[in-house]
C-alpha positions in Angstrom: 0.0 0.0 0.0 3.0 2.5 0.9 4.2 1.6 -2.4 1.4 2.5 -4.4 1.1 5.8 -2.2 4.3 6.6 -3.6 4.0 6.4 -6.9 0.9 8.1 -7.0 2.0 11.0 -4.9 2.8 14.3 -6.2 5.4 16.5 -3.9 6.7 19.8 -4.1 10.7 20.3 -3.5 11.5 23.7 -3.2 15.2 24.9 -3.4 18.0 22.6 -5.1 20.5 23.9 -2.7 22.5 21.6 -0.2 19.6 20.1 1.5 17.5 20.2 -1.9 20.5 18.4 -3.7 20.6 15.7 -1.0 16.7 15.4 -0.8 15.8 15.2 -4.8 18.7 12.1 -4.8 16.9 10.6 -1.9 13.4 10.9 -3.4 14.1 9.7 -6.6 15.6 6.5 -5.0 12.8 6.0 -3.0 10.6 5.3 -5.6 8.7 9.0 -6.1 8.0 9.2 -9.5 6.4 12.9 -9.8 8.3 15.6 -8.4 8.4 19.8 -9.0 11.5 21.4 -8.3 11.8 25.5 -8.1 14.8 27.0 -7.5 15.4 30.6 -8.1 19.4 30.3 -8.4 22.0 29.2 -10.4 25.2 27.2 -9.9 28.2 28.6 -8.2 31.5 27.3 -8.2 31.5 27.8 -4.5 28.3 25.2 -4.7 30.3 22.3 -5.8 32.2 21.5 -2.3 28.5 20.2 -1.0 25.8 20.0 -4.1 26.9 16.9 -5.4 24.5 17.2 -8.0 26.3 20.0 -9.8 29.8 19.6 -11.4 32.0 22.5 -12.9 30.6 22.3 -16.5 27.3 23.3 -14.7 28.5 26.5 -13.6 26.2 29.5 -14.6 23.1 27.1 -15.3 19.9 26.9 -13.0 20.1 25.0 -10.1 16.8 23.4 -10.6 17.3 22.2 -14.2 20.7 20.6 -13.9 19.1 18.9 -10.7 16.2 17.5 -12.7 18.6 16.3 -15.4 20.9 14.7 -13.1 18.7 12.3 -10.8 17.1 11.7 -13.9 19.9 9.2 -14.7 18.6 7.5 -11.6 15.1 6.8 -13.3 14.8 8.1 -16.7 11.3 7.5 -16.5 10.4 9.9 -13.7 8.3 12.7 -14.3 10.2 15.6 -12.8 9.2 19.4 -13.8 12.1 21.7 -13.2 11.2 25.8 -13.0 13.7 28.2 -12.2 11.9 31.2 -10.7 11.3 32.8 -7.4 8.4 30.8 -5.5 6.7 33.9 -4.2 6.1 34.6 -8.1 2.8 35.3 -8.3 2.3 32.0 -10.4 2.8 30.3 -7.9 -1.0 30.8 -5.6 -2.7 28.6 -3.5 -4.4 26.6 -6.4 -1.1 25.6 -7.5 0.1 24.1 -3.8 -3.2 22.4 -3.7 -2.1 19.6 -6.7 0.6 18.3 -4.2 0.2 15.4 -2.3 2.8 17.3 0.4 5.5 20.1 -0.1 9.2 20.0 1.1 11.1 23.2 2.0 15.0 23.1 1.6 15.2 27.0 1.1 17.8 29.1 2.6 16.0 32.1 3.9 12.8 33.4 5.7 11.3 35.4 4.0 10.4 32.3 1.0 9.8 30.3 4.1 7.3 32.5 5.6 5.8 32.7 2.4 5.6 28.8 1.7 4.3 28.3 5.4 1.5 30.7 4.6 0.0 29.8 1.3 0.0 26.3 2.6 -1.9 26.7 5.5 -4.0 28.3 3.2 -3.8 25.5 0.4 -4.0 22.1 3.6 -1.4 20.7 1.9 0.9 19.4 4.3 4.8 21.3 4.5 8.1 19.7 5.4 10.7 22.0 6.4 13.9 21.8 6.9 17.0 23.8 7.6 20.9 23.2 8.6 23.0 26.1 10.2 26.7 24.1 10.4 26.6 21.0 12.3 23.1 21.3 13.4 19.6 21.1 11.8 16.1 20.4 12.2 13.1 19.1 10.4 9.3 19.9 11.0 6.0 18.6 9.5 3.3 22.0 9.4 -0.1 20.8 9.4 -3.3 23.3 9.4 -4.4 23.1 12.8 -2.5 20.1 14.0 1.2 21.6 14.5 2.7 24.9 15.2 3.6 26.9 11.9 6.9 28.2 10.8 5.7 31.7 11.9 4.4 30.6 15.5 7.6 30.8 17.3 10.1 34.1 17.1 13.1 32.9 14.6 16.4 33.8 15.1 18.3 35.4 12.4 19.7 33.1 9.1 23.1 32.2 9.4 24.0 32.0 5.6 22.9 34.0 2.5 23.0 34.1 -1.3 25.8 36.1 -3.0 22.9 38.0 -5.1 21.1 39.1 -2.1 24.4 40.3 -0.4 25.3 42.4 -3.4 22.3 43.6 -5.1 19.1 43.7 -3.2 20.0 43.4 0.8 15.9 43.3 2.5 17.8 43.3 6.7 20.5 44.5 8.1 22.9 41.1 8.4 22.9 41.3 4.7 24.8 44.5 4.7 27.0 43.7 7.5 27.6 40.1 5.9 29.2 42.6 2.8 30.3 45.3 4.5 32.6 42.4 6.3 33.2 41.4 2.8 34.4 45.1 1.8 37.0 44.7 4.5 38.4 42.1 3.1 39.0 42.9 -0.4 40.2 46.2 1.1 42.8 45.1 3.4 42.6 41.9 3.7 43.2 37.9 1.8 41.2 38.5 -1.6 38.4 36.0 -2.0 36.4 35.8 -5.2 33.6 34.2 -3.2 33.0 37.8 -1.3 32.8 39.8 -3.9 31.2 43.2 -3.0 30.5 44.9 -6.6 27.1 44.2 -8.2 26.2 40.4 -9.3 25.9 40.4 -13.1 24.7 36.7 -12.1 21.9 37.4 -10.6 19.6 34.6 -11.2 16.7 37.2 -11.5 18.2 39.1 -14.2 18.2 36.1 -16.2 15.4 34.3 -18.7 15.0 31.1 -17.9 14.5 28.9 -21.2 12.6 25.2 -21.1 15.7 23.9 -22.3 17.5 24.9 -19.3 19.9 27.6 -20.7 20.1 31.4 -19.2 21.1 34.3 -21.2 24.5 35.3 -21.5 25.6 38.6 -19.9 26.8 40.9 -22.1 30.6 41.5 -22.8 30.7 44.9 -22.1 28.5 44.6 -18.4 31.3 41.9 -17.7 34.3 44.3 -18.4 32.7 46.8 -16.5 32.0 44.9 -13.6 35.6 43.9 -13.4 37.2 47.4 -13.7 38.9 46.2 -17.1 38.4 46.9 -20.6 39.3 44.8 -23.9 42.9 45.0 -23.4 42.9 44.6 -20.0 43.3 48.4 -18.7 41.6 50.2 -16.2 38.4 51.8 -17.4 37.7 55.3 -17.1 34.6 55.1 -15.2 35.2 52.4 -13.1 37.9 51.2 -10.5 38.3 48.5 -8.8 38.0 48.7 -4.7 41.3 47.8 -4.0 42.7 50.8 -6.0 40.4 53.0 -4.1 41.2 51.2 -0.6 43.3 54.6 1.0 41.1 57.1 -0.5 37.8 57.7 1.9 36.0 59.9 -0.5 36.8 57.7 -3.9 35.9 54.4 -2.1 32.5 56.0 -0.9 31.8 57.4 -4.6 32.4 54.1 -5.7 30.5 51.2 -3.8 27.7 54.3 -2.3 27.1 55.6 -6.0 28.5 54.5 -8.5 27.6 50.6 -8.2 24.2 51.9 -7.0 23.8 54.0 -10.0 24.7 50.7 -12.2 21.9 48.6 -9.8 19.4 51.1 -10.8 20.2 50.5 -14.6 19.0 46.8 -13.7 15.5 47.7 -13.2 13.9 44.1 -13.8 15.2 43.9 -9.8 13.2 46.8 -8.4 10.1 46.0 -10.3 9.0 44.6 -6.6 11.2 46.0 -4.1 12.3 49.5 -3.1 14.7 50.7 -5.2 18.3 51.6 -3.9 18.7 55.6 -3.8 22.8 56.2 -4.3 24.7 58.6 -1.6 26.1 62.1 -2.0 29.7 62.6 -0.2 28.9 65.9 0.4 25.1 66.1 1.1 24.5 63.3 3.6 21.8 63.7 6.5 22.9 64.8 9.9 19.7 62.9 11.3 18.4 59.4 12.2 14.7 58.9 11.7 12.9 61.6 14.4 15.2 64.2 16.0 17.2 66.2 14.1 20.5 64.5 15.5 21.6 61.9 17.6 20.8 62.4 21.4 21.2 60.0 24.6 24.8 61.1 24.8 24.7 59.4 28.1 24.1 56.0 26.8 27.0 53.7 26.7 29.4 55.0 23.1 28.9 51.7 21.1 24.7 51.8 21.7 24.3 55.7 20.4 22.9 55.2 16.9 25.4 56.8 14.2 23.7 59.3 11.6 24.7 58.7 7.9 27.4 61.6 8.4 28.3 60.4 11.4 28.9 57.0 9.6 30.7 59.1 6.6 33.5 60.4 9.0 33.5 56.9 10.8 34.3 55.0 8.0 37.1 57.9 6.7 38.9 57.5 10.1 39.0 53.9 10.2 40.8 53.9 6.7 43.4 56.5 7.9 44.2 54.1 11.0 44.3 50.9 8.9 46.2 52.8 7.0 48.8 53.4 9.6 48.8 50.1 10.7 49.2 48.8 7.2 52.5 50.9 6.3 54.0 50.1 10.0 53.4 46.4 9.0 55.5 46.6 5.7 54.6 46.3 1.8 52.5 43.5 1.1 50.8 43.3 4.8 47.0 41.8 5.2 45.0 42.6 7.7 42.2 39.9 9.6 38.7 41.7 10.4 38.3 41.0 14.3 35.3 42.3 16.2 37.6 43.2 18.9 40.0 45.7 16.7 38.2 49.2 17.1 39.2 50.3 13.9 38.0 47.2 11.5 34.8 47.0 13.9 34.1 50.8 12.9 34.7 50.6 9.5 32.3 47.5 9.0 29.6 49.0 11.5 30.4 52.6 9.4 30.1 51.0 6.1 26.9 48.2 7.0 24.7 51.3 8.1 25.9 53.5 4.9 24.6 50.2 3.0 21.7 49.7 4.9 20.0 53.6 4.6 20.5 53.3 0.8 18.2 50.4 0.4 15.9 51.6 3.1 16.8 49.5 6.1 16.5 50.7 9.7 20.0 51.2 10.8 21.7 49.6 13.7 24.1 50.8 16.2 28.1 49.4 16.9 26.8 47.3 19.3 24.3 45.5 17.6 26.0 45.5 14.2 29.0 43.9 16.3 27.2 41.2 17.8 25.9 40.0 14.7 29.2 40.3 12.5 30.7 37.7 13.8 27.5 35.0 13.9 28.3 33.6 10.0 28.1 29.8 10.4 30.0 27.5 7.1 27.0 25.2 5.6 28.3 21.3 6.4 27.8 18.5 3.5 27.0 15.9 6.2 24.4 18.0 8.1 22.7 18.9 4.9 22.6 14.6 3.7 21.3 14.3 7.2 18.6 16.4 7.0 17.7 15.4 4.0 17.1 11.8 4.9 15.0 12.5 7.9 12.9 14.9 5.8 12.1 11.9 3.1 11.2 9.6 6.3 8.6 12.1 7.8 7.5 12.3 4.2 6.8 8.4 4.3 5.2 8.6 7.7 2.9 11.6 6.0 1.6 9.0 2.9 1.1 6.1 5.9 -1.1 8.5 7.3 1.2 8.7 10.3 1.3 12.4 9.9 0.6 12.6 14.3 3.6 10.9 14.8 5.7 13.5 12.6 7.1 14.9 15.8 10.3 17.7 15.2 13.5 16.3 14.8 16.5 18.2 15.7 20.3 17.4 14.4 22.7 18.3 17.7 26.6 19.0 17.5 27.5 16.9 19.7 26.0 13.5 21.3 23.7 13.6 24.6 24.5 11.8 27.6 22.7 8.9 26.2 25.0 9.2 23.2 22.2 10.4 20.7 23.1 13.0 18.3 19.7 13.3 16.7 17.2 14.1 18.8 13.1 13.5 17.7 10.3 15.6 20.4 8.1 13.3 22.3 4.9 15.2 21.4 4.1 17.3 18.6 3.7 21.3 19.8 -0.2 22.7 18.7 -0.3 25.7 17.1 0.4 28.7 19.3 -3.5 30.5 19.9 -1.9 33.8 19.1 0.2 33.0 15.9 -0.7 36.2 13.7 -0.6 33.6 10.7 -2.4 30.1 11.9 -4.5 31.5 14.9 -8.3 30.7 14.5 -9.1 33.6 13.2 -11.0 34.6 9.9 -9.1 35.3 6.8 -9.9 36.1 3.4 -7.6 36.6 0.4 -7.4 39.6 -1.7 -6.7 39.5 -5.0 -5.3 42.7 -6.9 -2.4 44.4 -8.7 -0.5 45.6 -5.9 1.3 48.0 -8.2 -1.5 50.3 -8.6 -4.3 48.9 -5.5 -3.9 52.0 -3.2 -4.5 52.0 0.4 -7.3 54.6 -0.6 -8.7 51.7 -2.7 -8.0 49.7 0.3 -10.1 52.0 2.7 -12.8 53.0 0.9 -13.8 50.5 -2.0 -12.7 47.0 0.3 -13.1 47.4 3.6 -15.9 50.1 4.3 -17.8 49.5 1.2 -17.4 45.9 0.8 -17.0 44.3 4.0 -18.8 47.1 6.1 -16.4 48.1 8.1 -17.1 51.5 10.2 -13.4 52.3 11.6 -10.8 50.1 10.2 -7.3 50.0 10.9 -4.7 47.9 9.2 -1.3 46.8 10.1 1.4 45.9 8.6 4.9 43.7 9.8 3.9 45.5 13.4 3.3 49.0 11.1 0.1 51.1 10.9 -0.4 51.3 7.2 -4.0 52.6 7.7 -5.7 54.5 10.7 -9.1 55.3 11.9 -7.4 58.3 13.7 -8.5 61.3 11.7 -5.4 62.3 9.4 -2.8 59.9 10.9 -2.1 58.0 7.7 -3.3 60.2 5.2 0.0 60.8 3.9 -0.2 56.9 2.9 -3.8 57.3 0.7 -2.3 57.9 -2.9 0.4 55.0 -2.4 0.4 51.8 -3.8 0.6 48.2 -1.8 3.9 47.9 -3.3 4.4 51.0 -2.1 4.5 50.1 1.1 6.0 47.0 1.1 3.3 45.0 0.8 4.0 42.1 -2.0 2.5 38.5 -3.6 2.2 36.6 -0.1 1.7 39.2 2.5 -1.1 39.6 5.2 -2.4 42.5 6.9 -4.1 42.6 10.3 -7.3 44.3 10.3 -9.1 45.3 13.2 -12.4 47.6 13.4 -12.6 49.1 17.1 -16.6 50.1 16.7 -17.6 46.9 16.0 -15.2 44.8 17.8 -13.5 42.5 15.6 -10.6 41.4 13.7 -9.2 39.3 10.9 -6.4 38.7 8.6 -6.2 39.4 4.8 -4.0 37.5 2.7 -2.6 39.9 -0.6 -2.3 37.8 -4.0 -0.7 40.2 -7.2 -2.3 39.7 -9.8 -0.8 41.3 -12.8 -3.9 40.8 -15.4 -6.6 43.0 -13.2 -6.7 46.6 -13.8 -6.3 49.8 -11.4 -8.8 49.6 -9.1 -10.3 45.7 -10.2 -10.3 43.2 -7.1 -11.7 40.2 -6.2 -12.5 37.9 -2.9 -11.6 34.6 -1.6 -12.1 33.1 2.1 -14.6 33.5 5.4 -16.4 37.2 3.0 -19.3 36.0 4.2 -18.3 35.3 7.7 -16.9 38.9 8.1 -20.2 40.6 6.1 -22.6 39.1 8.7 -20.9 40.1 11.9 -23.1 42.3 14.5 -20.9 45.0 16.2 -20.6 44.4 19.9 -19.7 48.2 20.3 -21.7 50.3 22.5 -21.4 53.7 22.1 -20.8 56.5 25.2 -22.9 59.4 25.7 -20.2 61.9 24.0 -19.7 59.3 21.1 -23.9 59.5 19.9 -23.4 62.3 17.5 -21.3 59.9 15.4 -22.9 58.9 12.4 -24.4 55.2 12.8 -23.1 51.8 11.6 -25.3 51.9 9.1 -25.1 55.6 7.9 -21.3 55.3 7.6 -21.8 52.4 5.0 -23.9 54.4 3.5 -21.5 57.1 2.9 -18.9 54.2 2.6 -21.4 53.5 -0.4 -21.7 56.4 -2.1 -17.9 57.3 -2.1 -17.5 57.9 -5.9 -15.0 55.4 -6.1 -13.7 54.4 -9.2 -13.0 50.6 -7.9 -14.8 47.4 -9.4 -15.0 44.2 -7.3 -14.7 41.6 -10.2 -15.9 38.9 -8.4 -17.6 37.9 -4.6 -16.6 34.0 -4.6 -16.1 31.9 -0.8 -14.6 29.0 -2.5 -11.2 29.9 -0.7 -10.5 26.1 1.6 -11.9 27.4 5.0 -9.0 26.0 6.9 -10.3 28.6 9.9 -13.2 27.5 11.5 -13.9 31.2 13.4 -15.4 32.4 16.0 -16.7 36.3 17.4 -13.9 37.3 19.2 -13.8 38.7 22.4 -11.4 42.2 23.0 -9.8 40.9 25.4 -8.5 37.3 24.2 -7.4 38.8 21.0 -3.6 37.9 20.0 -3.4 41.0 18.1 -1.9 44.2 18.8 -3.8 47.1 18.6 -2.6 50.6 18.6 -5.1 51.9 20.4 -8.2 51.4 22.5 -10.9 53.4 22.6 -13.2 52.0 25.0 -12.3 52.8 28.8 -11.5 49.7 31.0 -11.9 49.3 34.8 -8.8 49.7 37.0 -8.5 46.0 37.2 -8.5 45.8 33.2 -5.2 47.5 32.2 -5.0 48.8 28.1 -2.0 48.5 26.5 -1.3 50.9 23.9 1.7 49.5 21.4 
């Protein structure tokens, strides 16, 4: 019978990395004879130490093709689909996850795992991931309402990161440290071609991906002037390398603060869904962090006072005039190790990380918290990653048994127990946690727009108040209030797109309506065929349309218009927006319930409604 479940089952694999390598052999040996693989990156040489699938002729290709043709020598008669794109492509819905009899997660980052763990909660299809950080690793089955989700626990940051993320399109702060650590290097330290700081040309989403497996080339002249070197191997005019620029404070910040930005800007097919990067002026940098006008608390300890981007400017200028020194007292020749402990190297990668960071819009850090996490990058380990992969094909087997309560999380330790056990399998599988944002029993619907031109005006007026009746909603964001019922507080956010701000394929919003008491969570699908202001529905609409508000009104609050004369101003807004369709064939994976205010996991910004002594308000 297990054998028959096998070859009738259809799984998912996403990422061909080290685990997805390891896993896609393992699968394929097994027995599985219909397998997906996405992968959004190609082969690196520094891949070939641990993806034993890959060899150096396969260099530059997709990491999901050259996967599919090499276990296909296993069992030529396998139906594998390889697709190299990113899996929060907007392709890629919860129609699509619903085809698979379970899906297996070997990516390398959070934000795709986040995403994954969401749309299939949404889908029911059952998710396997998995994840190695050096010698240790861990596998866990997600099932709708059975086992915590990825997102139910805080997760510490991600150890290891892809070259094109690093270079091109940092999304958190460790990215930028990771390469301002790399900067460091090239600059005064042993030159490795694996850290390379200047923009990826290799990027596997500048590429077209071709059914026969081939990318594009890059062009010869992006390649010469990537390296600094022209056709008969000369400097070119506009563009040095670092290492020329490495004693010169002003010409090093011109080059990797503007110039490469400028040339990251020219590849626009990366910004289509993320902020673009906005290049820095030597001489006409902001004195400020975010608020006051400079930095203040001089009386907190010198490492934890946040730097302003001037402030990081003379920073990293100093440094290089002490490394400098230190390099000429040394002799001709010398190389310098980065330590966290050397003032100088510490300032210059905090300096140069927060420089990084404000040009691609990410909240800066301070010394001290850029220094406790520049020295946190753990190596990825061949045998942890063939580990993990075979427990993630057993749980997959104890999935089709229907043995899926037995799936309990299996953790891969350094080092052996007192029992002499090095992996270590819970005793009970963990429920979901009642106030997960993302699995919580809680209403949800899924909206489905094009987020490039949806505004939050659209959002206010035409979704929530005229569609779903809503008197005084407020939305949030990733913990940030994108929409207000406070009169004017986010008015400066009407005219803005979703993408705008931040919000992409995959993301969900919190909504909560004060007046009537009640909350849910919205799911955003893009959508690229649906016109400005077209939408449609999925999920509990009805659910949240039929509610009765449990809000009572004070004496000074009955001048306010009624529930039901604000939706009928909500009506009769003028908007230009269509709802294309009202549909509640979304799976209802969340069997809800009226909430009551004060068992809500959700923060709220405010409260409104007065509480006893013995009933405190928290206001976040």
């Amino acid at each position: 019978e297990l054998w028959e479940k096998i070859h009738s089952s259809k799984l998912l694999v996403i990422g061909a990395g080290g685990i997805g390598c390891e896993l896609i052999k393992n699968l394929i040996l097994t027995g599985f004879q219909d397998i997906e693989i996405i992968d959004l990156d190609t082969i690196d040489v520094s891949n070939l130490n641990r993806q034993f699938l890959f060899h150096k002729e396969h260099v530059g290709k997709p990491k999901a093709i050259v996967a599919r043709d090499s276990v296909l020598k296993f069992n030529p008669k396998a139906k594998i689909i390889a697709r190299h794109g990113s899996i929060i492509s907007p392709e890629y819905g919860v129609n699509y996850f619903k085809q698979f009899t379970v899906v297996l997660n070997a990516l390398d980052n959070q934000v795709a795992r986040s995403y994954v763990n969401r749309i299939c909660l949404a889908a029911g299809t059952p998710l396997i991931d998995s994840g190695t950080a050096g010698y240790e690793g861990q596998v866990e089955v997600i099932s709708k309402g059975l086992t915590l989700c990825y997102e139910c626990l805080p997760k510490p940051p991600q150890k290891t990161y892809p070259s094109c993320t690093i270079r091109n399109h940092p999304s958190e702060h460790i990215h930028c440290t990771v390469w301002a650590k790399h900067l460091f290097n090239q600059l005064f330290g042993e030159d490795n071609e694996e850290e390379d700081i200047s923009p990826d040309l290799t990027d596997p989403e500048l590429q077209e991906s071709h059914q026969d497996g081939e990318v594009n080339n890059i062009s010869k002249e992006d390649k010469q002037r990537n390296n600094g070197r022209g056709e008969n191997g000369n400097q070119t005019q506009n563009c040095l390398r670092v290492t020329d620029l490495r004693f010169n404070p002003q010409g090093l910040f011109d080059k990797v603060f503007n110039d490469d930005i400028q040339y990251l800007l020219s590849m626009k097919h990366l910004w289509k869904n993320r902020r673009p990067p906005l290049p820095l002026n030597w001489n006409n940098l902001p004195d400020a962090i975010e608020g006051p006008s400079k930095s203040e608390n001089h009386a907190a300890i010198k490492d934890q006072v946040q730097w302003t981007i001037s402030e990081c400017r003379d920073v990293l200028s100093q440094s290089i005039s002490f490394l400098k020194k230190r390099i000429e007292a040394l002799g001709e020749g010398a190389l310098l190790s980065w330590d966290k402990d050397d003032d100088p190297a510490m300032n210059f990668v905090a300096a140069a990380a927060n420089l990084r960071a404000h040009i691609f819009g990410i909240p800066l850090r301070t010394k001290f918290e850029i220094k406790a996490m520049a020295g946190n990058i753990v190596p990825a380990i061949a045998t942890s990653n063939a580990v993990i992969a075979g427990l993630v094909t057993l749980q997959a087997l104890k999935i089709l048994r229907g043995e899926i309560k037995k799936c309990t999380p299996v953790y891969l330790r350094r080092f052996l127990n007192p029992r002499g056990v090095i992996i270590m399998p819970e005793k009970f599988l963990s429920p979901p946690n009642p106030k997960c944002d993302v699995c919580s029993n809680k209403p949800q619907i899924t909206l489905v727009t094009n987020i490039e031109t949806f505004t939050c005006e659209d959002l206010e007026k035409c979704v929530l108040k005229k569609s779903l009746h809503m008197d005084a909603p407020d939305v949030v964001h990733n913990d940030r209030i994108i929409l207000s019922s406070e009169e004017g507080e986010t008015t400066h956010n009407d005219n803005k797109t979703l993408a705008d701000l931040s919000i992409s394929n995959g993301s969900f919003l919190i909504v909560d309506d004060y007046m009537q008491n009640f909350q849910f969570r919205m799911f955003i699908e893009h959508s690229n065929t649906l016109d400005k202001g077209q939408f449609t529905f999925n999920g509990d609409v009805e659910k949240i349309r039929e509610r009765q508000s449990t809000y009572e009104p004070k004496n000074d609050e009955l001048s306010a218009p009624t529930s039901s004369d604000q939706r009928q101003e909500n009506t009769d807004s003028g908007s230009d927006c269509e709802m294309l369709e009202d549909t509640v064939n979304f799976v209802d994976c969340y069997n809800s319930k009226k909430r009551k205010l004060e068992s809500t996991p959700f923060p709220s910004k405010k409260k409104k409604i007065q509480g006893s002594d013995s009933d405190p308000i928290t206001i976040n």
